[in-house]
C-alpha positions as CSV (number, residue, x, y, z in Angstrom):
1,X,70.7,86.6,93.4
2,X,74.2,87.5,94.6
3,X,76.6,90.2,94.1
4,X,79.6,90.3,91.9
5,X,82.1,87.8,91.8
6,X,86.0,88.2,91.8
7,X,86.1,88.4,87.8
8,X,83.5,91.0,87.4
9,X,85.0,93.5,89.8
10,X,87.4,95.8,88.3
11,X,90.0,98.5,89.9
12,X,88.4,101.5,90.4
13,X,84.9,99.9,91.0
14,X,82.6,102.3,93.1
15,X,79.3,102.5,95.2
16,X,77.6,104.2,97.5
17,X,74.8,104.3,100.7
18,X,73.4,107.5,101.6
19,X,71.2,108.0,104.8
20,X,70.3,110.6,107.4
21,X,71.1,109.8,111.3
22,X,67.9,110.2,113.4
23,X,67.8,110.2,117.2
24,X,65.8,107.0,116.9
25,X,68.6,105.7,114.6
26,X,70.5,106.2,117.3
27,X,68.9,105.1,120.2
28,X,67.7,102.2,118.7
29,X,71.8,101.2,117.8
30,X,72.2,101.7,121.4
31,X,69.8,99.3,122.2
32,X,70.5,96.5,120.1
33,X,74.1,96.7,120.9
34,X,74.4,97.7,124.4
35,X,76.5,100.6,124.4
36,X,74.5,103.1,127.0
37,X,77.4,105.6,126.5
38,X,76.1,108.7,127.7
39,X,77.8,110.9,125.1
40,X,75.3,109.4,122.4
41,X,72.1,109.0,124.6
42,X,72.2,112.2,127.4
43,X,72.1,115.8,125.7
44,X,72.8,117.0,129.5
45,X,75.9,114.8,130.1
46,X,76.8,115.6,126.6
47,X,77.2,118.9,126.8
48,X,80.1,118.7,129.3
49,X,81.7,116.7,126.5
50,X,84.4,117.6,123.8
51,X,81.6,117.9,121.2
52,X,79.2,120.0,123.5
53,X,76.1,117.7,122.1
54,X,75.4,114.5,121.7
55,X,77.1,112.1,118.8
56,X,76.2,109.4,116.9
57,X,78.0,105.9,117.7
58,X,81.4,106.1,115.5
59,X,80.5,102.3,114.8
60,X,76.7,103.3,113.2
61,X,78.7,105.1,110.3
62,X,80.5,102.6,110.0
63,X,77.9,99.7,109.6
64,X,76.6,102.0,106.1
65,X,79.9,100.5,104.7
66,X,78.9,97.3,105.7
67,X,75.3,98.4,104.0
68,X,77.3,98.9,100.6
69,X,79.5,96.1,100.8
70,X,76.8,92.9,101.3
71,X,74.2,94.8,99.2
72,X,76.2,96.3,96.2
73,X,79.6,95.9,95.8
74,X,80.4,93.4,95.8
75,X,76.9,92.8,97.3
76,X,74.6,89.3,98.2
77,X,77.1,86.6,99.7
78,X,80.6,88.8,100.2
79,X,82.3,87.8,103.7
80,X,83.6,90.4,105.4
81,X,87.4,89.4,106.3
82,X,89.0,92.8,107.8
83,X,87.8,96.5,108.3
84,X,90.4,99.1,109.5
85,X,89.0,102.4,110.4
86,X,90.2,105.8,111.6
87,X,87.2,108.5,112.9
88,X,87.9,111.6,111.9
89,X,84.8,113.9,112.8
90,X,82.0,113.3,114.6
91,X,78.4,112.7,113.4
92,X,75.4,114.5,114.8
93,X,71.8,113.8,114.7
94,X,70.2,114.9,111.0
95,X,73.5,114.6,109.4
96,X,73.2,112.8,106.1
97,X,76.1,110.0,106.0
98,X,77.7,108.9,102.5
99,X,79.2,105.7,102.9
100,X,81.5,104.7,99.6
101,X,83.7,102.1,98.6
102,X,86.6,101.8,95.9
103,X,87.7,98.6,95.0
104,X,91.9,99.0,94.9
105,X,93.1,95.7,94.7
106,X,92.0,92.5,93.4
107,X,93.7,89.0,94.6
108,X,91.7,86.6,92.2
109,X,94.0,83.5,93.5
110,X,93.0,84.0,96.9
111,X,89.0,85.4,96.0
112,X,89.6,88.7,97.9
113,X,89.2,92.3,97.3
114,X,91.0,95.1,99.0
115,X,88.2,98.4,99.1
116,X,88.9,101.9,100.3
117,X,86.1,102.4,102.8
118,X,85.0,106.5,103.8
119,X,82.3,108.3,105.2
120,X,81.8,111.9,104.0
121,X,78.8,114.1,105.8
122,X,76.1,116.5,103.8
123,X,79.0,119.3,104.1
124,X,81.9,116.9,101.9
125,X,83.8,116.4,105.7
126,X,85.4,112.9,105.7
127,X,83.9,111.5,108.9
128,X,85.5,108.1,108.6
129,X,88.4,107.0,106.9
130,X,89.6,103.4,106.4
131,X,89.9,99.8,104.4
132,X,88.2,96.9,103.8
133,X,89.1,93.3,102.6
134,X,86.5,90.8,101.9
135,X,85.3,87.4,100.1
136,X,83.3,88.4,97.0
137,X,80.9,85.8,96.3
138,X,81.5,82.5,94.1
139,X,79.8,81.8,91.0
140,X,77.0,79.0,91.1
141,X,78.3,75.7,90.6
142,X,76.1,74.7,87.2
143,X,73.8,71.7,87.5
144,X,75.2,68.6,85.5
């Protein structure tokens, strides 16, 4: 099965991934990408930080909007091309991350789609803000 292709996505198009950030969630992203930063893993050096706790990885949030785009829109077989994100808040453990997308542009010559990509926490604060371009899957080719 594979997601939509370019000429079933329309403007406007939405979807969604919902999920609460554990402390496993997190440590277990630290460990299968290597960053040790102490601001996400150590509540003592943490508290000497900015946020006065520790905070999930920016980049975790950010992977739900890779969740939404290979698994629903436009799902099974899209290719990532470019992501462009600004953090705006941070994320703490037991926060409750909504990742959408909004399909704004369609280039059907060139089989890509330009999405609005955002995180919003439980409390409707925009965590992540950004856009995403990608390769919506191709049709089968038809047996002859």
């Amino acid at each position: 099965m594979i997601g939509k292709t370019i000429d079933e996505i329309h403007l406007g198009d939405t979807s969604e991934f919902t999920k609460t950030v554990s402390e496993s969630d997190v440590y277990l992203y630290a460990g299968v990408t290597g960053d040790t930063n102490p601001a996400h893993i150590d509540e003592e050096y943490a508290k000497g930080t900015f946020f006065k706790t520790r905070v999930a990885h920016g980049m975790l949030s950010a992977g739900f909007i890779s969740t939404v785009l290979g698994n629903k829109l436009p799902g099974a077989g899209t290719i990532y091309v470019k992501q462009e994100l600004t953090f705006m808040a941070p994320v703490h453990m037991g926060d409750t991350i909504t990742a959408r997308v909004e399909v704004i542009e369609i280039v059907s010559e060139k089989n890509r789609v330009r999405l609005r990509t955002y995180c919003i926490n439980q409390d409707g604060t925009t965590i992540l803000d950004g856009e995403a371009l990608v390769s919506p899957p191709k049709a089968p080719k038809k047996a002859s």
